[in-house]
C-alpha positions in Angstrom: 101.5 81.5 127.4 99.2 82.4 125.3 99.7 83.7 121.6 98.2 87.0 120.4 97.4 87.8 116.7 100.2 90.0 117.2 102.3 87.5 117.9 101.8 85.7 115.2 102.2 88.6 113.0 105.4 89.2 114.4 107.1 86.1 113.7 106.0 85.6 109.7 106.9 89.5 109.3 110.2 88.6 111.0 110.9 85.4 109.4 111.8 87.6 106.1 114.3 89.1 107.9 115.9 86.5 109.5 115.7 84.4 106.9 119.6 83.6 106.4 120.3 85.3 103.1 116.8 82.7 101.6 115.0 84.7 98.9 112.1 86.9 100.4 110.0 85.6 97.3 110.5 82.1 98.4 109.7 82.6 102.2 106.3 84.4 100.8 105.4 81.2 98.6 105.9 79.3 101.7 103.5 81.2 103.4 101.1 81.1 100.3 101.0 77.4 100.6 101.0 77.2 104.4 97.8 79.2 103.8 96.3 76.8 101.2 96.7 74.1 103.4 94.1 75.7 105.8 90.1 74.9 105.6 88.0 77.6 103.1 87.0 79.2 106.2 89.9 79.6 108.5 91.6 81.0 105.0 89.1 83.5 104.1 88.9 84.8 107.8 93.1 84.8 107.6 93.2 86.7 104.9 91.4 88.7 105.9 92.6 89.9 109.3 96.1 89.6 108.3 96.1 90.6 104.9 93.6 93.2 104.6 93.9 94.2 108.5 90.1 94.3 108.5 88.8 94.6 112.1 87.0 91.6 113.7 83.4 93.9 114.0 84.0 94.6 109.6 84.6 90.6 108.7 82.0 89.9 111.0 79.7 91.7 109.0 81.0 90.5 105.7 80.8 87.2 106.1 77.2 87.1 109.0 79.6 85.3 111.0 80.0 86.3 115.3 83.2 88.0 116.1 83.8 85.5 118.5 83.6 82.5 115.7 86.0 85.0 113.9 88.2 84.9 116.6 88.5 81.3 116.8 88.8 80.4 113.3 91.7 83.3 112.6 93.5 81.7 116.2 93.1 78.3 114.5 94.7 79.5 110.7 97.5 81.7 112.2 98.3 78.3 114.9 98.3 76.3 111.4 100.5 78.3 109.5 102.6 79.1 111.9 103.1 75.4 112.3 103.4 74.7 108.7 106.4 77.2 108.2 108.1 75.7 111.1 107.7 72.2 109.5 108.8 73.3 106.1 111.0 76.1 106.4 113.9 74.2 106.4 112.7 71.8 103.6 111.8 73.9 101.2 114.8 75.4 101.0 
């Protein structure tokens, strides 16, 4: 099956709330570093598209990039991330 951005959105934004009584400030430092751990590109395209909710056609034209280019490196980050909370979740607190 394959995972849409919204997908992705939906389990960090949920992980807050099922995060079995863990401090929300801590689950958001955990994302903070998954994101760090990503390459300069894949971060700056993840931030963003999922911070700033900027449209593919806007970063595109920010950063001279293709949307389709966009669209790969932001499926790459959120894939990473995703990843790295499911690795570390558990560790970190």
């Amino acid at each position: 099956m394959k995972k849409t951005d919204e997908d992705a959105e939906y389990y960090m934004q949920n992980l807050v709330a099922d995060n079995d009584g863990k401090d929300g400030d801590e689950i958001v430092l955990l994302l903070q570093k998954a994101i760090q751990t990503l390459p300069e590109k894949q971060k700056l395209v993840f931030n963003m598209r999922y911070y700033d909710d900027l449209p593919y056609e806007e970063i595109s034209k920010i950063l001279d990039m293709s949307v389709g280019t966009l669209k790969t490196n932001y499926h790459y980050a959120k894939d990473k991330v995703e990843q790295y909370i499911k690795d570390n979740y558990s560790e970190e607190f």
